[in-house]
N, C-alpha and C positions, 0 to 999 in steps of 0.2 A: 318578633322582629317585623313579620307582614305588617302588623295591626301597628306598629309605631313608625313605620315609612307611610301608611293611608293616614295616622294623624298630620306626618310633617307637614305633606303636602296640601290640606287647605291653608295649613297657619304660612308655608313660604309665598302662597299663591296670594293671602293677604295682605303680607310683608311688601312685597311687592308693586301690588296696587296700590295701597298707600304711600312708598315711596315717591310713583309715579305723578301719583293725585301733588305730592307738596312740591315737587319738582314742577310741575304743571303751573303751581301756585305763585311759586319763587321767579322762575321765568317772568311767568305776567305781570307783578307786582313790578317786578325789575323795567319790562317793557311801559309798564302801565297802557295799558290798552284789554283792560276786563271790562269789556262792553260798557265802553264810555260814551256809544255814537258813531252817528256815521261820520260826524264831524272829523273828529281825533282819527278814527280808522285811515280816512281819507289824507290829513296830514301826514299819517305814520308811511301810508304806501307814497305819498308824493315822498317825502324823504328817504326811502329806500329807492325810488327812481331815480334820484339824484347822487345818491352811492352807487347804483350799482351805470351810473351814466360816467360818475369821475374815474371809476375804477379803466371805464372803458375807452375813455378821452386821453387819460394820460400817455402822456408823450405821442400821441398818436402818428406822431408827424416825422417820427427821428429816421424812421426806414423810408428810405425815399424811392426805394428800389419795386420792381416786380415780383410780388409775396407769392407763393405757391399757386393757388388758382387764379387769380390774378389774374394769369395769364390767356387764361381761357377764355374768362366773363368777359374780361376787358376786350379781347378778339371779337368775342360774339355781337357787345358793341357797337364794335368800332362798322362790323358788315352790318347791322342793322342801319346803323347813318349813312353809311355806303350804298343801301339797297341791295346787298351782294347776298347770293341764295347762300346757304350752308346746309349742311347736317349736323343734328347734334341727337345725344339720349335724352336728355329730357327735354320735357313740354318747354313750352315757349315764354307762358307769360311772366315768371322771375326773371329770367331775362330781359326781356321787354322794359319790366319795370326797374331793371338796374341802367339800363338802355336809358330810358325818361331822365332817372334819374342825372346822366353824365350828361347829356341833352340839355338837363335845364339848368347844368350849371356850368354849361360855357361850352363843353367838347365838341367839336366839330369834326372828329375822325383823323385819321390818317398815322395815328402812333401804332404800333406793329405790338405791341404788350409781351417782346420776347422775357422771357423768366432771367431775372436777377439783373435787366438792365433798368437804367433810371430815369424815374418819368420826367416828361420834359416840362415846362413851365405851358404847352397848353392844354395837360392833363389836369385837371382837379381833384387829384388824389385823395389828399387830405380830407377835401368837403366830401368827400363820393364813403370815404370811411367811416366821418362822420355819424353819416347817416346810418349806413351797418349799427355802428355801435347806439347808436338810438333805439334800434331795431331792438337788438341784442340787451338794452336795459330794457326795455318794456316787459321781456319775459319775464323778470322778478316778480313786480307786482300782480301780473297775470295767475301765478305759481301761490302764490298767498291767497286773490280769489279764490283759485281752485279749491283748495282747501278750506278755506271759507263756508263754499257753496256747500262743501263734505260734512257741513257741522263738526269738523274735525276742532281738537282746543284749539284756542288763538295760539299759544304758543308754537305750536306745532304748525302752523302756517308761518309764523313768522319767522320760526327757523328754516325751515325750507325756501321763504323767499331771499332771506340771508343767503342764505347758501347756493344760493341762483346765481345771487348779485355779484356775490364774490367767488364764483367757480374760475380756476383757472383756463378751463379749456373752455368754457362761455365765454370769457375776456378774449381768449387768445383768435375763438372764430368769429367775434364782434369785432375785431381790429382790423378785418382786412375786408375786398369789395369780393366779396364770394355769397350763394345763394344761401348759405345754413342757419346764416341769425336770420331772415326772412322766413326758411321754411318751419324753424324752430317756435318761430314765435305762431307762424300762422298754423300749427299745430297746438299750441297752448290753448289761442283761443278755440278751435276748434272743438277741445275739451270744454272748457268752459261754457259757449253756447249751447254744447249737448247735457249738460248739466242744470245748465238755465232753462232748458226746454223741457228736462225731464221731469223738474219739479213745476212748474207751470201747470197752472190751470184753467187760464183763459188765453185767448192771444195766441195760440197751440199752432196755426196755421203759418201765424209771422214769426215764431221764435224758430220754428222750422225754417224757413227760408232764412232766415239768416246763418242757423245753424249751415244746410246746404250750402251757402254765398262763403261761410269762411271753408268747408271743406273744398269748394270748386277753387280756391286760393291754394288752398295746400295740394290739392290732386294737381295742380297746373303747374307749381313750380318741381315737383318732383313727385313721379310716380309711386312712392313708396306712400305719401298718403293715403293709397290705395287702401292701408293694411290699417292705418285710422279709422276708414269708414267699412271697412270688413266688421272691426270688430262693434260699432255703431250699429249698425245693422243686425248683430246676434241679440241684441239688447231688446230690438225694437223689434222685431220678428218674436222673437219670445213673448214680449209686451202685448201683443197681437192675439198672441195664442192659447194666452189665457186671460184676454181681453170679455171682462163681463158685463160689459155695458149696453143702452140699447143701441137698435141699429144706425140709426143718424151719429151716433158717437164712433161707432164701427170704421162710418166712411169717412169721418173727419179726419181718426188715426191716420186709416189708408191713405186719404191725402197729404198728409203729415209726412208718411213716411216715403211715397213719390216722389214731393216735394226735396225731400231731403236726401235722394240719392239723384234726382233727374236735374235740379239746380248747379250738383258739379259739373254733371256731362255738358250742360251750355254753358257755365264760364270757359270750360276745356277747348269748348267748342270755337266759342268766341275768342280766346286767347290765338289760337292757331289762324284763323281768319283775319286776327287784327299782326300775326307774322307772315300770311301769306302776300299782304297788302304791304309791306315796305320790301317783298321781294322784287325786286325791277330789275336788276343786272343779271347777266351771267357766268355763274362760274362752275368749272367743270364738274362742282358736286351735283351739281342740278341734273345731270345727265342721267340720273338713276329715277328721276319721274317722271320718263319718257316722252316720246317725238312730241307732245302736243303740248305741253309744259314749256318744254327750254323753247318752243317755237315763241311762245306768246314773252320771252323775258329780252329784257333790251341787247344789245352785241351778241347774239345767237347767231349761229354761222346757220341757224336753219330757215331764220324768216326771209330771207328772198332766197329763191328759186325758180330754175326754168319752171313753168308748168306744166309741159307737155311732156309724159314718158315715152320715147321713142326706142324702137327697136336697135340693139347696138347699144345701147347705152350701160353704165355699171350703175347699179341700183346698191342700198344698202334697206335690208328688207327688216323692221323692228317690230316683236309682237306690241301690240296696240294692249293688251292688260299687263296688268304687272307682274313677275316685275320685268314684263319692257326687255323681255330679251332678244338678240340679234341672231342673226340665224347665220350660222359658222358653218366650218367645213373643218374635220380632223381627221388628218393623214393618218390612217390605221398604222401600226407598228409593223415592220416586215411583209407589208403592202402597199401596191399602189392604188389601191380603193383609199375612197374618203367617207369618210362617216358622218352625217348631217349629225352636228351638235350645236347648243346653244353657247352664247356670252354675252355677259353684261355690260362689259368695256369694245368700245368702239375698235376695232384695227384694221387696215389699211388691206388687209385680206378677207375683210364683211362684204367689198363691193362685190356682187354679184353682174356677171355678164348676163343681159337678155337680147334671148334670140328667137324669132319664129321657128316653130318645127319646122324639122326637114317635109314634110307633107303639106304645109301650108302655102298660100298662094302670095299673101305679103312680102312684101318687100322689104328689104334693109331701113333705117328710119323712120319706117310709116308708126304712126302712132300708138298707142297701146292704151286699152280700158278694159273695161269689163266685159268679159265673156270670150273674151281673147287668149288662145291657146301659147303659151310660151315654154321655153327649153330655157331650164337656168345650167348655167356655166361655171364650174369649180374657177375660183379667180387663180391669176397670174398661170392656168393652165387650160385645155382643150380637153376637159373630161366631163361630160354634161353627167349632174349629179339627179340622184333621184331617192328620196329615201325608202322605196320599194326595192330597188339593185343593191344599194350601198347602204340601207341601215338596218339590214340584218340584227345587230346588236340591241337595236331600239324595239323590235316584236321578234319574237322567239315561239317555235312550236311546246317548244317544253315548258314554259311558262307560261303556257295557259288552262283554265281551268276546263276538261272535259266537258262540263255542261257549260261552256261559252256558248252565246248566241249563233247560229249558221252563218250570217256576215264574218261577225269577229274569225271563223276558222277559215271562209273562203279566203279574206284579209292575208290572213298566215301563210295559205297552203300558197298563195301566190307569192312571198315573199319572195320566195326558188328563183323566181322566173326572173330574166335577162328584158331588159328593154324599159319601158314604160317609163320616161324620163320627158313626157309630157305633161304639163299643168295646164289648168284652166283656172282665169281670175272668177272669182266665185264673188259677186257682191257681197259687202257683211253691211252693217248700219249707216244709215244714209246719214251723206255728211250735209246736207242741207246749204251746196250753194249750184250756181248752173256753170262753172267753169269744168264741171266733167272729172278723168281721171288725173288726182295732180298728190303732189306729194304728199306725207303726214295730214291733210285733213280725209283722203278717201282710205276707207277702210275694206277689206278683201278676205277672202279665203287659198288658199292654191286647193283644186282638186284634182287627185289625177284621173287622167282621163283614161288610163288604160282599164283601171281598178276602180274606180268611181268614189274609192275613199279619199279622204282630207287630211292634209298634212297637219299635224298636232303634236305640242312640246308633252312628252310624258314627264311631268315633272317629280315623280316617284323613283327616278330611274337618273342618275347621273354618272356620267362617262367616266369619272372615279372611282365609282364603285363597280364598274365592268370592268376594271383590271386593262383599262387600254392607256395606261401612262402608270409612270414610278411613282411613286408614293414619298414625298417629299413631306418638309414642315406646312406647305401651304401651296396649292395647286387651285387654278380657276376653277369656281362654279359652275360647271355645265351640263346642259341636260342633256337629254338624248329626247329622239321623235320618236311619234307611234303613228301609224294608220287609223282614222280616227272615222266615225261614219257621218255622214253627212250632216252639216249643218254643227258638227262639234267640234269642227277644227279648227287650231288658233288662229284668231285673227291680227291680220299683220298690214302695217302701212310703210309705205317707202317714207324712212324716213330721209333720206338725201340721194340724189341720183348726179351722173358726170355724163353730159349730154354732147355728141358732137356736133349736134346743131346750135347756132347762136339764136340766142331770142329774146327777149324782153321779159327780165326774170319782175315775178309778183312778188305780193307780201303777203306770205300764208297769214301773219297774225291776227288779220283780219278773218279770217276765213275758219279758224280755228273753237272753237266746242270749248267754252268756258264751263270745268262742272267742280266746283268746290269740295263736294263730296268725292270724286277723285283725286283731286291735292289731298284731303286731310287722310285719307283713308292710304294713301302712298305712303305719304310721309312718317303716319302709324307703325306701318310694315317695316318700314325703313329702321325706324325708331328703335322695333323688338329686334330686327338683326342687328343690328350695330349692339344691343345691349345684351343681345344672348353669347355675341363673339366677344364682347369686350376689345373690338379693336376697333380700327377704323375704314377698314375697306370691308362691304360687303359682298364684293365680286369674289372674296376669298375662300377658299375649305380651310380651315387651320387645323391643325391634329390635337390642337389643346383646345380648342374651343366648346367652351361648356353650354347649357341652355337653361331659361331663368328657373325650369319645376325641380332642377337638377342642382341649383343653388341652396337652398336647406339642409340639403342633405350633407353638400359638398359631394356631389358624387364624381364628379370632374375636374380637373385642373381649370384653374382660373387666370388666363393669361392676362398682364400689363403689360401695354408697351409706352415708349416714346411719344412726346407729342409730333415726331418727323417720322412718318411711318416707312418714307421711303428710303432714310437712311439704316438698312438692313442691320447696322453694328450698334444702334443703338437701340433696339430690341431687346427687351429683358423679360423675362418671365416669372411668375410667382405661381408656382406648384400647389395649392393648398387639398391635403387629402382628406378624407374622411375619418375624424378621429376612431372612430369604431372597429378603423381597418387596420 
């Protein structure tokens, strides 16, 4: 019985391939396209672009309405012709270029793109779809190359380019003004070029850079191209490693393969450069990349200001790195102590009162700069705070490690002690103009003067997880402060002050530190929280909020919300578990 199942199996296995081979045959014959030329090739794929374009064009025009995301791109738009900042998770430049797009064919902004209402006559709906579905035919014939390039049989390419042209849900996400027939297709060819490059044997340096030019298209319209050229990369590192050529071939690789991961990082780069340049206005998303940012954008309540910080006056005091948070004060539970903690969002109880210490010889109003000894004041009350008295919760003796340094313990063991609610402004980096101490462009340290440490956000440590508030679905981001030794305390700039001298307010925007590399690098930060929370506020803790290493797994719930985050009833959530579990 063994020995008559070992004959069956070559004779099924050749049954088989021969089926395949006449099938193979039947196909092509039918197609006629058994390496006829490139001539015929070329007509065959012009003609499946033109099926898989009418499949995409039909009716195109009968929904006149605001299709699913729609909503969103079309928003994104409408603020980029506006000049208006936003946030969003993905990279900038498919946007941008759907942006162009409605740009050049007539939109001038001002439509609102709420979901399911109807576009007015000076949206260009239609053409702006159009184009999608152009996008979205192009894949077909890309899809047949590919295959092509595989030496895979013709047939087998041209059923899969069929099957491209006529996919339902190809059609259905070509039909609308959304990123995925762009990111789709600029994934195909991104295949393609790396298939063009791999079998190359001259030219190795330019089929690179193009290969790079189309993944820096795909890493820019959405992040997940990332996982394209992750897997590009095992290819060519391998290709490397048993690379046995001589050395001038070695370093050509190596620049090969440079090239071809360092080519996305500057489209990335530049996409983002060519979104920070049609930012011009202000809107309150912007307030999450700090005082020197929203200074320099046009209607900012922060570019004119008094200059002069005078004693008396309410300061609202913002750390100068990101993320840019303010320096709070929270009412301990079943105390009247306050606990220096941070926040990301502005409130009306950030302004800080500044006062000369009681020992100093100054007067009420006299000016304030550097080196200047001041008493800050818990707002709307008379309890001068100090995060040596009152933030006992932010350094703890039992939370430190035995072998800490002798500062680090003196630090502690003083924490005890009552008083020292003096500061000293401590110069940080020079802001390079000669109007002296003036707001968001001078930057600072506070040191106390009692203790000689410096005030620092412990951003390890947030006031949610000290058990000093209830534990709700969603509670402020806050941190707590630590005693920090010289020279490593946050640095912090007023970002707005309320002065009761009149004076002759400037315009900081002038005076303001242009560093590109801090916009793209904020906005990065920004980017991964909004997409590690899946929501839209990152001032938030959510109790469902998962994070992106924890995505694979599903180890977390995955929340969706509304696109009205502040309408609390229209929150919805999608629970997704780990099926393992």
């Amino acid at each position: 019985m063994a020995a008559s199942n070992a004959s069956t199996a070559p004779r099924c296995h050749a049954l088989l391939t021969e089926s395949l081979t006449k099938l193979t045959w039947w196909l092509s014959t039918i197609l006629r396209i058994r390496r006829r030329g490139r001539s015929r090739n070329s007509s065959i794929l012009f003609l499946l672009t033109l099926a898989a374009l009418a499949a995409r064009l039909h009716r195109i025009d009968v929904d006149s309405r605001v299709v699913w995301d729609e909503t969103h791109f079309g928003r994104f738009a409408t603020r980029y012709i506006n000049g208006e900042f936003y946030l969003d998770v993905h990279p900038p430049l498919g946007k941008l270029l759907l942006t162009l797009v409605y740009r050049a064919l007539g939109y001038s902004g001002g439509f609102e793109f709420a979901s399911g209402d109807t576009y007015p006559s000076s949206v260009p709906f239609v053409a702006a779809r159009c184009v999608q579905a152009c996008l979205g035919a192009l894949l077909a014939p890309v899809s047949v190359l590919i295959l092509q390039t595989l030496h895979l049989p013709a047939a087998w390419a041209w059923i899969a380019g069929v099957s491209v042209a006529l996919d339902n849900a190809l059609i259905g996400i070509s039909r609308i003004v959304v990123l995925d027939s762009m990111l789709l297709l600029a994934n195909a060819l991104s295949v393609y070029a790396f298939l063009c490059f791999k079998q190359a044997q001259k030219q190795r340096l330019q089929r690179a850079l193009v290969l790079g030019a189309a993944l820096g298209l795909l890493c820019s319209i959405k992040l997940v191209g990332l996982l394209t050229l992750a897997v590009f990369d095992v290819f060519l590192i391998g290709d490397m490693i048993v690379y046995t050529g001589t050395a001038k071939g070695c370093l050509q690789e190596l620049a090969c393969l440079l090239s071809i991961n360092g080519t996305p990082l500057l489209v990335y780069i530049l996409g983002f450069l060519a979104q920070f340049g049609t930012f011009r206005n202000y809107t309150p998303e912007a307030d999450h990349m700090g005082s020197e940012y929203v200074t320099r954008l046009n209607n900012s309540a922060l570019s004119l200001q008094y200059p002069t910080i005078r004693s008396g006056s309410f300061v609202v005091l913002r750390s100068a790195e990101y993320p840019f948070e303010y320096l709070s004060a929270y009412a301990a539970s079943n105390s009247s102590e306050y606990v220096l903690a941070t926040r990301r969002r502005l409130a009306v109880e950030d302004y800080w009162r500044v006062q000369p210490p009681s020992s100093s010889g100054f007067s009420n109003k006299k000016s304030i700069g550097y080196g200047n000894d001041i008493s800050l004041f818990v707002p709307k009350s008379s309890v001068s705070v100090s995060v040596l008295r009152h933030g006992l919760v932010g350094l703890e003796n039992k939370s430190r490690n035995e072998k800490a340094s002798a500062d680090t313990a003196i630090y502690s063991r003083e924490l005890a002690e009552t008083g020292a609610s003096e500061w000293r402004i401590i110069p940080g980096r020079k802001h390079g103009n000669t109007h002296g101490f003036i707001p968001v462009v001078s930057k600072f340290r506070l040191q106390s003067i009692k203790h000689g440490c410096e005030l620092a956000i412990d951003y390890r440590r947030l006031l949610y997880d000290e058990h000093l508030i209830d534990n709700p679905v969603s509670v402020p981001r806050q941190h707590l402060f630590k005693c920090a030794e010289r020279g490593r305390g946050t640095l912090w700039n007023i970002e707005h002050h309320l002065s009761a001298v009149a004076e002759t307010p400037i315009n900081l925007s002038q005076y303001v530190r242009v560093s590109h590399f801090r916009d793209f690098s904020s906005y990065n930060r920004l980017m991964h929280e909004l997409n590690g929370m899946l929501v839209s506020d990152p001032d938030q803790i959510s109790a469902v909020e998962s994070h992106p290493l924890g995505w694979p797994f599903l180890a977390d719930p995955m929340p969706m919300v509304q696109w009205q985050p502040e309408d609390a009833s229209a929150k919805k959530y999608m629970l997704i578990g780990n099926p393992a579990l």
